[in-house]
OpenMM code with the backbone's topology and positions (N, CA, C; nanometers):
from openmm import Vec3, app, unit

residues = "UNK UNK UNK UNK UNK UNK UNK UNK UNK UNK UNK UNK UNK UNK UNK UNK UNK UNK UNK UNK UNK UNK UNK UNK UNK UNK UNK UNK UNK UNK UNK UNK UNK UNK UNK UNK UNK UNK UNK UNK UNK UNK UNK UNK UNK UNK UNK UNK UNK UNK UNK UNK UNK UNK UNK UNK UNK UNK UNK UNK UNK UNK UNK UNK UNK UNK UNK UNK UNK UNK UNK UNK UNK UNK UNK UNK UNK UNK UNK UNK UNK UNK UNK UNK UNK UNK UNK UNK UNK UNK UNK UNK UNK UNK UNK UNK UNK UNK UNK UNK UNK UNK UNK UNK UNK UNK UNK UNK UNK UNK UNK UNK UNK UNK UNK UNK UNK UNK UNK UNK UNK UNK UNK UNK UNK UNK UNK UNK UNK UNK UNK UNK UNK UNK UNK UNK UNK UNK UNK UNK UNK UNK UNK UNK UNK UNK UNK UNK UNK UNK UNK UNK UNK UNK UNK UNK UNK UNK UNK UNK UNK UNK UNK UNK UNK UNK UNK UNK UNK UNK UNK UNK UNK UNK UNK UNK UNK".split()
positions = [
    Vec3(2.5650, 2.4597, 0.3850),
    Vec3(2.5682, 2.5458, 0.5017),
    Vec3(2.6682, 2.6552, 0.4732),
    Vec3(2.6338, 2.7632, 0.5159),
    Vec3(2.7012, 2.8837, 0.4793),
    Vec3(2.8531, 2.8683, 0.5903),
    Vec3(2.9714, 2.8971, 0.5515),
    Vec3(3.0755, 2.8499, 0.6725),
    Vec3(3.1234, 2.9966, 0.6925),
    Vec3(3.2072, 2.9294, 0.7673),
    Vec3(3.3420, 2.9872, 0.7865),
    Vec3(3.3003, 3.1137, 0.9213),
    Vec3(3.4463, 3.1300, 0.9583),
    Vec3(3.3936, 3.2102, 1.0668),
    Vec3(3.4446, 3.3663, 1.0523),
    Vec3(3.3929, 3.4552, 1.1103),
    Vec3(3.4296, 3.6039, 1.0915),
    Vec3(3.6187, 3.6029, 1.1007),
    Vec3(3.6872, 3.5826, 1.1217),
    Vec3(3.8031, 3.5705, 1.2260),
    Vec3(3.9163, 3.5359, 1.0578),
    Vec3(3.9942, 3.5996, 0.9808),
    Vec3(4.0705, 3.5948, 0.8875),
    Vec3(4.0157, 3.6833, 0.7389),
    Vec3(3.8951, 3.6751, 0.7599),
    Vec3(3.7909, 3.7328, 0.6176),
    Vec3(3.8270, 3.9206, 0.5862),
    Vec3(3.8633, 3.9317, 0.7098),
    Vec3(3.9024, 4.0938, 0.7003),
    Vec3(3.7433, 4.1784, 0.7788),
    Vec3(3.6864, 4.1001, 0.8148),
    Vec3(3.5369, 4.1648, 0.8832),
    Vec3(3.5331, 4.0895, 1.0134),
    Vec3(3.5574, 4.2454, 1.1091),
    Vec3(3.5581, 4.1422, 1.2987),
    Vec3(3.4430, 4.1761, 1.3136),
    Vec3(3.3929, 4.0775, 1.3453),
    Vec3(3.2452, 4.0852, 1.4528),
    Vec3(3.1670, 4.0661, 1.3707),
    Vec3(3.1798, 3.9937, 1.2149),
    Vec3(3.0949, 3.9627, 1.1506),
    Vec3(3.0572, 3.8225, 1.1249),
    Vec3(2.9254, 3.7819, 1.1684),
    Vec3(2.9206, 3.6387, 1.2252),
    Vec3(2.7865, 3.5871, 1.0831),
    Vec3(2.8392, 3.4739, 1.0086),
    Vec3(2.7739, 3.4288, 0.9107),
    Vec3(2.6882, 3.3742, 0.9784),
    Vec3(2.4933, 3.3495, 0.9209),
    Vec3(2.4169, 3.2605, 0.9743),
    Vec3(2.3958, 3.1623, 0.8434),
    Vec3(2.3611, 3.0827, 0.9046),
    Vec3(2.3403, 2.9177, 0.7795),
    Vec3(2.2132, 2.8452, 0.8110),
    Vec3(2.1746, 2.7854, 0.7246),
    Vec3(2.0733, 2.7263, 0.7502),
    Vec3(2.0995, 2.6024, 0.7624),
    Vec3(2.0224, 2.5131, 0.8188),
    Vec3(1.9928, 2.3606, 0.8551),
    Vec3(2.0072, 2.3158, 0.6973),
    Vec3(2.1050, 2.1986, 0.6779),
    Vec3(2.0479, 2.1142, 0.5571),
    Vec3(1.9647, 1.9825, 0.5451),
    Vec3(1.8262, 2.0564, 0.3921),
    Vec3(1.7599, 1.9835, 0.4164),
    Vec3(1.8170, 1.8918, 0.3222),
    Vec3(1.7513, 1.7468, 0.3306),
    Vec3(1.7530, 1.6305, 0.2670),
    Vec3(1.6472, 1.6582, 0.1846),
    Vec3(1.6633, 1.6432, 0.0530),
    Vec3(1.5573, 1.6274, -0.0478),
    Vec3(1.5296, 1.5216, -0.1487),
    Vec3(1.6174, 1.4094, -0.0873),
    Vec3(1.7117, 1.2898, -0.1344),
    Vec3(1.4939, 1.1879, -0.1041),
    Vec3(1.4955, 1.1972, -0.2675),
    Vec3(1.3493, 1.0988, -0.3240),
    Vec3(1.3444, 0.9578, -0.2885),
    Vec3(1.2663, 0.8910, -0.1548),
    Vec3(1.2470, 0.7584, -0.1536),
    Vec3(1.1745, 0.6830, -0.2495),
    Vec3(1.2254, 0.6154, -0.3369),
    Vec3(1.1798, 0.5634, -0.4181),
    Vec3(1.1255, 0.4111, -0.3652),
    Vec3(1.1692, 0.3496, -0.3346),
    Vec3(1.1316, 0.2181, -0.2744),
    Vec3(1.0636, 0.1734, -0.1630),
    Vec3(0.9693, 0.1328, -0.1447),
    Vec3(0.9215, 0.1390, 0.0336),
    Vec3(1.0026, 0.0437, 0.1072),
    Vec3(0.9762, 0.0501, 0.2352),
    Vec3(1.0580, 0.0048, 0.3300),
    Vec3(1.1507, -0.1437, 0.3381),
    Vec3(1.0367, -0.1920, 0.2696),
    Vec3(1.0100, -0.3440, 0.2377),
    Vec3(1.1320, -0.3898, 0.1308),
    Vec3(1.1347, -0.3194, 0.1062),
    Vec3(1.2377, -0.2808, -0.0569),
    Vec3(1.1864, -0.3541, -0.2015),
    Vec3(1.0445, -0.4012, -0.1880),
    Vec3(0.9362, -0.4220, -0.2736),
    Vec3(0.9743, -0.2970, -0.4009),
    Vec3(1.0186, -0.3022, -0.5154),
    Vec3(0.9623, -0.1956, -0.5907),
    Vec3(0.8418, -0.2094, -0.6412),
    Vec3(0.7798, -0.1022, -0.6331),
    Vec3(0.6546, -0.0701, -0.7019),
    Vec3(0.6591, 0.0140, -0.8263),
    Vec3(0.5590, -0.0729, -0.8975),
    Vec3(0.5426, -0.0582, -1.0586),
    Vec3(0.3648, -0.0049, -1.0870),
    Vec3(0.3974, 0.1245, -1.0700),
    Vec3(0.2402, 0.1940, -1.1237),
    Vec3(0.1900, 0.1902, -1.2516),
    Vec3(0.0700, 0.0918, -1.2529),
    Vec3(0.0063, 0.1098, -1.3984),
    Vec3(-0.0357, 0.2128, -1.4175),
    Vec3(0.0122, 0.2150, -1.5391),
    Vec3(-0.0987, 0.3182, -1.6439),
    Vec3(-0.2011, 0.3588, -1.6390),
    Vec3(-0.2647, 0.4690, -1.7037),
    Vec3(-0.3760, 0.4596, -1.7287),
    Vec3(-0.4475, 0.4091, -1.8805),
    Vec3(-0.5672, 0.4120, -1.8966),
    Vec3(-0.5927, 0.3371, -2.0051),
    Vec3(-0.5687, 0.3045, -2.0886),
    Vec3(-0.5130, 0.3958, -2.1543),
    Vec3(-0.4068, 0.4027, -2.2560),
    Vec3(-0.2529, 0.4510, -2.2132),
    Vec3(-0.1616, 0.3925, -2.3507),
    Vec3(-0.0263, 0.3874, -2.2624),
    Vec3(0.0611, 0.3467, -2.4063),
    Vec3(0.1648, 0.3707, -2.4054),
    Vec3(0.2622, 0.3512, -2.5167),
    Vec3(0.3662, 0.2830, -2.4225),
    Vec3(0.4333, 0.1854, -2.4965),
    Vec3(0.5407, 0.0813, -2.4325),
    Vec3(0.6342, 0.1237, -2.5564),
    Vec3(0.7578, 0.1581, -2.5280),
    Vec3(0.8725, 0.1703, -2.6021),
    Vec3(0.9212, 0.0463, -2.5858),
    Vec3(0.9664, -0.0071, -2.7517),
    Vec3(1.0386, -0.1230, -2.7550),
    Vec3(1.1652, -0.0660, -2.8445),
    Vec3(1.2934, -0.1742, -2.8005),
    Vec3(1.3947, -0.1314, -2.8555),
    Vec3(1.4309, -0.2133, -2.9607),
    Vec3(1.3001, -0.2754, -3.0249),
    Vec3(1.3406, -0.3662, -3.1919),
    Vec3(1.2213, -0.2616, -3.2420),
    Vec3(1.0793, -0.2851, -3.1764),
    Vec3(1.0023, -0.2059, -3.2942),
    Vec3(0.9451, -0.0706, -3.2747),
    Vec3(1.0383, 0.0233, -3.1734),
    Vec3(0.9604, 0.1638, -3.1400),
    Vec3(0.8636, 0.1756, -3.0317),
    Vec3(0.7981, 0.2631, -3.0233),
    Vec3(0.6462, 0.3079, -2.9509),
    Vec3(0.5448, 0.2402, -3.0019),
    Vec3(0.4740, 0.1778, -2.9107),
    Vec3(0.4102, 0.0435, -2.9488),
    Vec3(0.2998, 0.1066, -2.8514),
    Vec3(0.1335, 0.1238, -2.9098),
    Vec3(0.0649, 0.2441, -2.7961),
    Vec3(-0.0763, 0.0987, -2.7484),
    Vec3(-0.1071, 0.1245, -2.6675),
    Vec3(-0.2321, 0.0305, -2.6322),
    Vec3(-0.3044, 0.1078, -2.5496),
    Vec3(-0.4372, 0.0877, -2.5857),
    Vec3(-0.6091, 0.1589, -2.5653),
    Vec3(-0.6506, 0.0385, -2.5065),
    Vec3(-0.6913, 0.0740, -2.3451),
    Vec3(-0.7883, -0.0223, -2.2922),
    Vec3(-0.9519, 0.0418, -2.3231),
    Vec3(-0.9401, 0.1354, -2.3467),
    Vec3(-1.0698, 0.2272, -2.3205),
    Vec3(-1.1651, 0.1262, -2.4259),
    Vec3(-1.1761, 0.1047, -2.5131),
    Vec3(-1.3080, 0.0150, -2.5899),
    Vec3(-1.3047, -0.0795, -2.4986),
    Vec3(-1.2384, -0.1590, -2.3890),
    Vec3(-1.2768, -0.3296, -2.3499),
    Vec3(-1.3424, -0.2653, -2.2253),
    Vec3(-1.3731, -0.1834, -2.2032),
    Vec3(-1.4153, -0.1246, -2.0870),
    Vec3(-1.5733, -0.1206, -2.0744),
    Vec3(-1.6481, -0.1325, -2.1962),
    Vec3(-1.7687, -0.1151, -2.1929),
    Vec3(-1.8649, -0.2525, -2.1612),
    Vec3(-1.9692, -0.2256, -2.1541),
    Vec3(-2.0370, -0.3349, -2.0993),
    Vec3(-2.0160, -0.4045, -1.9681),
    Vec3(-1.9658, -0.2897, -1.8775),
    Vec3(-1.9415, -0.3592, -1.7075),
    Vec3(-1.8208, -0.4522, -1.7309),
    Vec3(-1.7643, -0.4311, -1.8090),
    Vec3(-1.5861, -0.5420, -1.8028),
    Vec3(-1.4550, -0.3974, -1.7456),
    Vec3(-1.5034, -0.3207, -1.6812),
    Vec3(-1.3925, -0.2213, -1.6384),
    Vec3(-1.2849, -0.2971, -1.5657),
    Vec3(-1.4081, -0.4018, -1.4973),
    Vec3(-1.2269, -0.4708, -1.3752),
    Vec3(-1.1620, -0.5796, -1.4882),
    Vec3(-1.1861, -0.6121, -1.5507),
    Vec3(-1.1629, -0.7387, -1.6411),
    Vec3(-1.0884, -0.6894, -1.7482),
    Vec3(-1.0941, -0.5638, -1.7649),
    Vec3(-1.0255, -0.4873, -1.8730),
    Vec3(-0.8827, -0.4522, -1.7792),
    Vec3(-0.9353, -0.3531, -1.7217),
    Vec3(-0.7808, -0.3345, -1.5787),
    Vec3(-0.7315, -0.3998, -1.5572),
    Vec3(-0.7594, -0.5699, -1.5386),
    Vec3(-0.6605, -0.6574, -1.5596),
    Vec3(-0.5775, -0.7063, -1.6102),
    Vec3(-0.6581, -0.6956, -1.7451),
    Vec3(-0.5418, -0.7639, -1.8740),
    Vec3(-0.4476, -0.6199, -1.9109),
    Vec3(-0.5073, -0.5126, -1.9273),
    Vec3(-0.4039, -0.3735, -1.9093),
    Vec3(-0.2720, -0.3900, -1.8166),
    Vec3(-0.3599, -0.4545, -1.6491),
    Vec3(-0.1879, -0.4906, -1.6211),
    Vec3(-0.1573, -0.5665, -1.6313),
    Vec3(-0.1856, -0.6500, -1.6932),
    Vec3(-0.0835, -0.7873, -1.7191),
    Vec3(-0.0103, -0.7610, -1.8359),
    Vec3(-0.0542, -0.6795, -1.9414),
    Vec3(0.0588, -0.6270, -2.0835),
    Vec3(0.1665, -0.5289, -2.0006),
    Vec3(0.0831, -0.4957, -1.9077),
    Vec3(0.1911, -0.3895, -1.8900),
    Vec3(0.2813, -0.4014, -1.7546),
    Vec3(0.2716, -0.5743, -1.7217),
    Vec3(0.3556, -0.6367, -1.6347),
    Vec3(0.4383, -0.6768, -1.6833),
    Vec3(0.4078, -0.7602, -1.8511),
    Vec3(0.4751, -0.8726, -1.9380),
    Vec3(0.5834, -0.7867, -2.0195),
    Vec3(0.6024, -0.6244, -2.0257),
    Vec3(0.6632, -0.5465, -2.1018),
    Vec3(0.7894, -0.5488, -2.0979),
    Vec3(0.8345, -0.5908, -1.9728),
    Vec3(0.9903, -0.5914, -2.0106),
    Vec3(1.0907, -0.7680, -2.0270),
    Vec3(0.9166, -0.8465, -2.0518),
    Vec3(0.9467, -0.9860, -2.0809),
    Vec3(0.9860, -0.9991, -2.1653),
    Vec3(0.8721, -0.9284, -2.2952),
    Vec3(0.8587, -1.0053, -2.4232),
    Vec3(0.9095, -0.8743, -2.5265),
    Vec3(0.9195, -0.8959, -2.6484),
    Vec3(0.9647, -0.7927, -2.7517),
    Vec3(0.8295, -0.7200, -2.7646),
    Vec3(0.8282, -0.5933, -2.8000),
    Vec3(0.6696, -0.5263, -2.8470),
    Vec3(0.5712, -0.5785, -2.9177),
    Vec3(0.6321, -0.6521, -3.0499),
    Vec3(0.5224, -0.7068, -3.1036),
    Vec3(0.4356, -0.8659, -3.0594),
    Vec3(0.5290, -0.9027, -2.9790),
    Vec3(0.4455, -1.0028, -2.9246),
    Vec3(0.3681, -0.9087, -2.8134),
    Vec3(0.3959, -0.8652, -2.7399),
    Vec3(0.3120, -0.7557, -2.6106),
    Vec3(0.1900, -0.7372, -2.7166),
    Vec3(0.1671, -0.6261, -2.8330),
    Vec3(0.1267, -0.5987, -2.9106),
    Vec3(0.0213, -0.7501, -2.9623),
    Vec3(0.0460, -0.8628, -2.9718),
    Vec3(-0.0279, -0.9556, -2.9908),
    Vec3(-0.0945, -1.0098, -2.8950),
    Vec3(-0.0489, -0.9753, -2.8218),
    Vec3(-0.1526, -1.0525, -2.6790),
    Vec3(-0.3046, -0.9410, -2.6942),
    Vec3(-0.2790, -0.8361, -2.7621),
    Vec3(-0.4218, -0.7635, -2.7596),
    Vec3(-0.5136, -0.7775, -2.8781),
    Vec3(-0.3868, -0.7744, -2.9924),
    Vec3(-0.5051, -0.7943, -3.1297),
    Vec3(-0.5083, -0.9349, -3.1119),
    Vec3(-0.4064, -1.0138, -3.0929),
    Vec3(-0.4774, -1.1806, -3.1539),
    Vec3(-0.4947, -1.2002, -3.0223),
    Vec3(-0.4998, -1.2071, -2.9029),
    Vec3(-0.5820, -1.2361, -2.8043),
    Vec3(-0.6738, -1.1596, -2.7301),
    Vec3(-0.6429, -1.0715, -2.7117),
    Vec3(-0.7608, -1.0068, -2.6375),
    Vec3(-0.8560, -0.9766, -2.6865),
    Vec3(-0.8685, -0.9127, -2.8710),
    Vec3(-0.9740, -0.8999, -2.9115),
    Vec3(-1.0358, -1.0235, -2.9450),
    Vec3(-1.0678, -1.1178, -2.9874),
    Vec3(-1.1356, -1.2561, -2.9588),
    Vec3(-1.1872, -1.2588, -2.8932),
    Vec3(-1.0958, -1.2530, -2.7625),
    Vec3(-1.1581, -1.2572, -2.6146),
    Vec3(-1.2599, -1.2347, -2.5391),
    Vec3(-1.2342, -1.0573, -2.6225),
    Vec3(-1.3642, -0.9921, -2.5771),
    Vec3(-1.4736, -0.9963, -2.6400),
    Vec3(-1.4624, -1.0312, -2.7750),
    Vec3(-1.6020, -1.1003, -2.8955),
    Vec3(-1.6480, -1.1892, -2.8140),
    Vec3(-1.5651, -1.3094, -2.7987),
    Vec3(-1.6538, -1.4080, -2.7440),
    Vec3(-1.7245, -1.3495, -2.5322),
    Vec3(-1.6765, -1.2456, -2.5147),
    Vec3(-1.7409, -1.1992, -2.3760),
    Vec3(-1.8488, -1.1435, -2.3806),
    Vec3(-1.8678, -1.0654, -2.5304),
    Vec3(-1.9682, -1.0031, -2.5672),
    Vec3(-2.0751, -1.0737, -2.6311),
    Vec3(-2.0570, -1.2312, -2.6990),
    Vec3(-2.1514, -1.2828, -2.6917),
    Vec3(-2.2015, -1.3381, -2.5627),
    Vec3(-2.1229, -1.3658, -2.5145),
    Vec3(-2.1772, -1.4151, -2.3351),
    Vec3(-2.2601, -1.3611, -2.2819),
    Vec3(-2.2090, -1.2092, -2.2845),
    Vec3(-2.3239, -1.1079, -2.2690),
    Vec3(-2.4620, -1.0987, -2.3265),
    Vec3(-2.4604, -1.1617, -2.3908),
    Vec3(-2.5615, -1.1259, -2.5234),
    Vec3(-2.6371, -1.2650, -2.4845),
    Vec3(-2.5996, -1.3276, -2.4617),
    Vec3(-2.6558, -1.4695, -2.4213),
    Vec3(-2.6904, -1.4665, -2.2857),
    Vec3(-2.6790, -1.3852, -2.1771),
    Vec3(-2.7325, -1.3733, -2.0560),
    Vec3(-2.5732, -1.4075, -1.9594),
    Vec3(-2.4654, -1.4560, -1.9830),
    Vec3(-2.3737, -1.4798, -1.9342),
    Vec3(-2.3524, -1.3172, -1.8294),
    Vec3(-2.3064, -1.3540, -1.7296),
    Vec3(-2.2215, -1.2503, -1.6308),
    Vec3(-2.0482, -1.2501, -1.6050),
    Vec3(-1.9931, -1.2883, -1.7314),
    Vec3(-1.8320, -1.2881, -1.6794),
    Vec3(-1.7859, -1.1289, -1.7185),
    Vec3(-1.7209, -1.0826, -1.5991),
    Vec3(-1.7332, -0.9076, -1.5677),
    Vec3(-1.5484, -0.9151, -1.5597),
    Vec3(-1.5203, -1.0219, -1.4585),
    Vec3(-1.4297, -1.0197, -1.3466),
    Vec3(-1.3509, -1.1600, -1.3621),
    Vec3(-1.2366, -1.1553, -1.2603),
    Vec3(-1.1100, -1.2920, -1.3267),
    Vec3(-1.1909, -1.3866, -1.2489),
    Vec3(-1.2406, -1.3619, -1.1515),
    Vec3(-1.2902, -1.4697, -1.1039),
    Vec3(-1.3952, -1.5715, -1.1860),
    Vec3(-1.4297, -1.5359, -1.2378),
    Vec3(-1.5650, -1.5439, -1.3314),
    Vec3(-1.4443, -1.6678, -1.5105),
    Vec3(-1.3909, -1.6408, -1.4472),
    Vec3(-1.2983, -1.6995, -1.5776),
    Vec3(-1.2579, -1.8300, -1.5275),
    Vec3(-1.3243, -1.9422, -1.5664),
    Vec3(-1.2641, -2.0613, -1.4689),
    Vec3(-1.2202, -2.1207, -1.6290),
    Vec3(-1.2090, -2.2712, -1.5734),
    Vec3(-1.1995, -2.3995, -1.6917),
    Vec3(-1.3118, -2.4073, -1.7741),
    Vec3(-1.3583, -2.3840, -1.7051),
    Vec3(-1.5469, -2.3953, -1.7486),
    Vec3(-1.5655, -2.2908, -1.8675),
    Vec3(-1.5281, -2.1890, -1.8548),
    Vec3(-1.5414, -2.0535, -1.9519),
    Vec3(-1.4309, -2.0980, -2.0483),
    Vec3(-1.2756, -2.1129, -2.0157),
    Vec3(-1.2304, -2.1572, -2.1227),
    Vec3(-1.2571, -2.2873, -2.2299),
    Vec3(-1.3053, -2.3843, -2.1851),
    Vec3(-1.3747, -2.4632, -2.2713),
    Vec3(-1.4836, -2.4328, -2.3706),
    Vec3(-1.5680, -2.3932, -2.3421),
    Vec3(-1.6773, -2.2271, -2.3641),
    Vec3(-1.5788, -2.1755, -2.4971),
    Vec3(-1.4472, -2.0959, -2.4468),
    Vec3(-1.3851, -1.9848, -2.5308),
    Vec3(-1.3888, -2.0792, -2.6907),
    Vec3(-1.3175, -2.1725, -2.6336),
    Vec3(-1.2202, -2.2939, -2.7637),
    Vec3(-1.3240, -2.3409, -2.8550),
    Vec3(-1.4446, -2.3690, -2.7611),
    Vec3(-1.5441, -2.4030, -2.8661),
    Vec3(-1.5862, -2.2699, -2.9249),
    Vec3(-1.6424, -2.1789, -2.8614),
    Vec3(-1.6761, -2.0741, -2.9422),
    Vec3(-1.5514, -2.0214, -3.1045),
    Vec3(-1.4376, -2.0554, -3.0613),
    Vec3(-1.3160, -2.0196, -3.1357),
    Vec3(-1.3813, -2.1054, -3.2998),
    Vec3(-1.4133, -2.2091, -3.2570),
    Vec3(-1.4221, -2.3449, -3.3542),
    Vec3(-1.5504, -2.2687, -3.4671),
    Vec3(-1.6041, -2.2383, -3.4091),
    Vec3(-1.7167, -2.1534, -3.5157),
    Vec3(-1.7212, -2.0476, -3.5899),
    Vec3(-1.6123, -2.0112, -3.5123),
    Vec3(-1.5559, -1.8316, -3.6178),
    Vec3(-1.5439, -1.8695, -3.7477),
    Vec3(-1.5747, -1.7574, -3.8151),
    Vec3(-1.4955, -1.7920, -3.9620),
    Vec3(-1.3876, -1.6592, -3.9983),
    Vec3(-1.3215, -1.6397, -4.1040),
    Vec3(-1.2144, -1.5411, -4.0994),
    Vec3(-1.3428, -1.4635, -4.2019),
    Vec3(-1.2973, -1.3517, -4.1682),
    Vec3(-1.3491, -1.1748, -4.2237),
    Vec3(-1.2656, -1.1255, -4.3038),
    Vec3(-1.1623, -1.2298, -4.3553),
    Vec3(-1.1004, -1.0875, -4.4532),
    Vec3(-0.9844, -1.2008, -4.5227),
    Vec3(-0.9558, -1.1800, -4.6290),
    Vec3(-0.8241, -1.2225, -4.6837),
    Vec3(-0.8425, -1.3372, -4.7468),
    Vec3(-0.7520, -1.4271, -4.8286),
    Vec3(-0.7538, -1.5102, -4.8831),
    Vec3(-0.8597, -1.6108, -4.8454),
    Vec3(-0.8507, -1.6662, -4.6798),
    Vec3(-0.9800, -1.7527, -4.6096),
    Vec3(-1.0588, -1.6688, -4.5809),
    Vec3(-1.1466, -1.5600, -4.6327),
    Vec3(-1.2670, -1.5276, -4.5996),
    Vec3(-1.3607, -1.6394, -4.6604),
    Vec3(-1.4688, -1.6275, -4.5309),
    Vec3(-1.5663, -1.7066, -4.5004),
    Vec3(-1.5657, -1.8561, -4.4301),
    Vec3(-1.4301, -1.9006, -4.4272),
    Vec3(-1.3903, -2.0245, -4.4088),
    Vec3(-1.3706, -2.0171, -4.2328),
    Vec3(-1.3480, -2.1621, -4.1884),
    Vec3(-1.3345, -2.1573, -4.0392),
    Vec3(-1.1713, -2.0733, -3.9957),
    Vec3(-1.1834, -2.0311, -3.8448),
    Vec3(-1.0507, -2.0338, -3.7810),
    Vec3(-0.9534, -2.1574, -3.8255),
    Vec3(-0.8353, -2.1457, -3.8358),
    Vec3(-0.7525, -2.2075, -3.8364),
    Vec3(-0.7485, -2.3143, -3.7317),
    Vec3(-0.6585, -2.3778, -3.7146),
    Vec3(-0.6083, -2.4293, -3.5935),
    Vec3(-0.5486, -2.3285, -3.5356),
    Vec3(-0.4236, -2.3364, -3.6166),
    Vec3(-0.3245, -2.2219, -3.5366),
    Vec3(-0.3537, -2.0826, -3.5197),
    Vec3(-0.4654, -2.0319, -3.5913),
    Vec3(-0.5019, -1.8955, -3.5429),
    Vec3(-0.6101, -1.9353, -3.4015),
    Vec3(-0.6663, -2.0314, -3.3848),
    Vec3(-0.6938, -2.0764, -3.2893),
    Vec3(-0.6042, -2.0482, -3.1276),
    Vec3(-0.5334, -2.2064, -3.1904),
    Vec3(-0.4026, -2.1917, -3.0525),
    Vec3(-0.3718, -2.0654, -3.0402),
    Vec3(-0.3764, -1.9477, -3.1168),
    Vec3(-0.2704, -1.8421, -3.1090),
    Vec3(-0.3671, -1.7780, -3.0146),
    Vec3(-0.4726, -1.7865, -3.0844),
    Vec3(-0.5775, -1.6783, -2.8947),
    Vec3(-0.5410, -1.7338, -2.7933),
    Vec3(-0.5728, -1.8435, -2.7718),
    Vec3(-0.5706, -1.9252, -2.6616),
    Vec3(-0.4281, -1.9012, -2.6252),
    Vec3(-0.3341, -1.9236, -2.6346),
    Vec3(-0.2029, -1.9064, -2.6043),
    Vec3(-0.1795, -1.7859, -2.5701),
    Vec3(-0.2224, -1.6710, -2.5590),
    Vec3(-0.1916, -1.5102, -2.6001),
    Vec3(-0.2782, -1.4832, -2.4623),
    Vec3(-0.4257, -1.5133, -2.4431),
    Vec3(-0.5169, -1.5003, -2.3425),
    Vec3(-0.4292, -1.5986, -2.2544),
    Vec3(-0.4021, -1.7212, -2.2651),
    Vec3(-0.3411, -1.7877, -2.1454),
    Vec3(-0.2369, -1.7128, -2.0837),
    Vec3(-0.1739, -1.6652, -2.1400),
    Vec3(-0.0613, -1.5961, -2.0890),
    Vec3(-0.0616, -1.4613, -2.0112),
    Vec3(-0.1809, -1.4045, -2.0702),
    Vec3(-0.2451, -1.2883, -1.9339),
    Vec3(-0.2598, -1.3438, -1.8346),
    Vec3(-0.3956, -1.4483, -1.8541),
    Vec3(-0.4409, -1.5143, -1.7370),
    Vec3(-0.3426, -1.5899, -1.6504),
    Vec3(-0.2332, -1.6423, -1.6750),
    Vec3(-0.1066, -1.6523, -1.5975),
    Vec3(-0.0565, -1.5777, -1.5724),
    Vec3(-0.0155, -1.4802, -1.5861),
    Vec3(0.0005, -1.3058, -1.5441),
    Vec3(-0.0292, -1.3419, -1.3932),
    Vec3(-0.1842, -1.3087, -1.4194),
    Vec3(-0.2922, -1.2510, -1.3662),
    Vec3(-0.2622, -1.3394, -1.1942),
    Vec3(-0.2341, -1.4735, -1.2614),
    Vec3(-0.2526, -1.5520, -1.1354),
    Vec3(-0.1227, -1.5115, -1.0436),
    Vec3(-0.0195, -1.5123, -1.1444),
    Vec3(0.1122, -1.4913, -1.0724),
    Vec3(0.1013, -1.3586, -0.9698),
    Vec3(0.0562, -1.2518, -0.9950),
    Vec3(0.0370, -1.1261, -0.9466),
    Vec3(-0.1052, -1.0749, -0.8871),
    Vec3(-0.2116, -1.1243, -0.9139),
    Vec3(-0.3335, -1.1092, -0.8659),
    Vec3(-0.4183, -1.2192, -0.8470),
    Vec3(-0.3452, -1.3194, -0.7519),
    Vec3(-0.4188, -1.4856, -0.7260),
    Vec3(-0.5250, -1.4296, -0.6493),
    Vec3(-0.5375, -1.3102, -0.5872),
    Vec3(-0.6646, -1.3043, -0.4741),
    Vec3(-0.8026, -1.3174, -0.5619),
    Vec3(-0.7777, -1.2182, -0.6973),
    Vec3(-0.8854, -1.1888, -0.7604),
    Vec3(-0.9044, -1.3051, -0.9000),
    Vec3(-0.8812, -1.4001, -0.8997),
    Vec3(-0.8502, -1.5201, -0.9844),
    Vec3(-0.9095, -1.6309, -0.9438),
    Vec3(-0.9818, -1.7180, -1.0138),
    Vec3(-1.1009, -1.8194, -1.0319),
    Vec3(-0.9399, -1.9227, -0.9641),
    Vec3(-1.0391, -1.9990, -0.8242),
    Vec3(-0.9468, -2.1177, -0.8025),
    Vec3(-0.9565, -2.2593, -0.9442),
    Vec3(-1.0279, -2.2461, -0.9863),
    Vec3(-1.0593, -2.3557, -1.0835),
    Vec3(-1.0483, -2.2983, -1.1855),
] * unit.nanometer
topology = app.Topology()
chain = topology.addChain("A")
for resn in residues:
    res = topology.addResidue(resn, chain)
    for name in ("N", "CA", "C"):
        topology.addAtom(name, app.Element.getBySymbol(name[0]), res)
């Protein structure tokens, strides 16, 4: 506010005008004092402070009518980000999610409809584990040979851990079974 009054300044009868002060002071929090955490969009880089800019593309899991099923696991990496170090974040997509979505895309391919979390019960994961059991590896020393065990557990463990995400933060849209 502009001050002071005409009366010492050396100018009589000269009367300062001021304006109202505004507040421009940013509510960040709603009322509730809930903070809110806006996802991303499809793609998105997570800075980690062991391994750098660490970038993740939902845009390929998106095809074939899995848009909500993709948006999900997008926020669940990008719920789990200030859990875990980058390269595990980073593994929940190559060693779990892509599996994931192989075996969704044979589902597809087989007449299956899992789009959505709901659609993901016990029933589908039993489904996943066996499907896991038939893979064989594509590349490297075990080409042609089965999944591991432990490259096994490691999907399963990596997808479980979205899907616990998922429940913790989006139980509405989540298979009761």
């Amino acid at each position: 506010v502009c001050g002071g009054n005409a009366q010492g300044d050396g100018r009589q009868g000269v009367r300062m005008i001021g304006r109202k002060r505004v507040s421009r002071k940013l509510e960040v929090s709603p009322a509730s004092g809930e903070v809110i955490d806006i996802t991303p969009s499809w793609a998105f880089t997570v800075n980690c402070q062991h391994h750098g800019d660490m970038r993740f593309d939902f845009e390929p899991l998106r095809s074939k009518g899995l848009d909500l099923l993709a948006g999900q696991m997008r926020d669940a990496i990008w719920s789990l980000r200030h859990q875990v170090v980058g390269s595990t974040l980073h593994s929940y997509m190559t060693a779990g999610l892509t599996p994931f979505w192989r075996f969704l895309d044979d589902q597809i391919a087989k007449g299956s409809s899992i789009s959505r979390l709901a659609d993901i019960d016990a029933a589908t994961i039993r489904q996943f584990l066996s499907w896991m059991e038939l893979q064989v590896t594509v590349k490297g020393k075990s080409k042609g040979k089965p999944w591991s065990a432990s490259s096994r557990k490691s999907a399963y463990d990596r997808v479980k851990t979205l899907l616990v995400n998922r429940q913790k933060y989006a139980a509405a849209e989540t298979s009761p079974a």
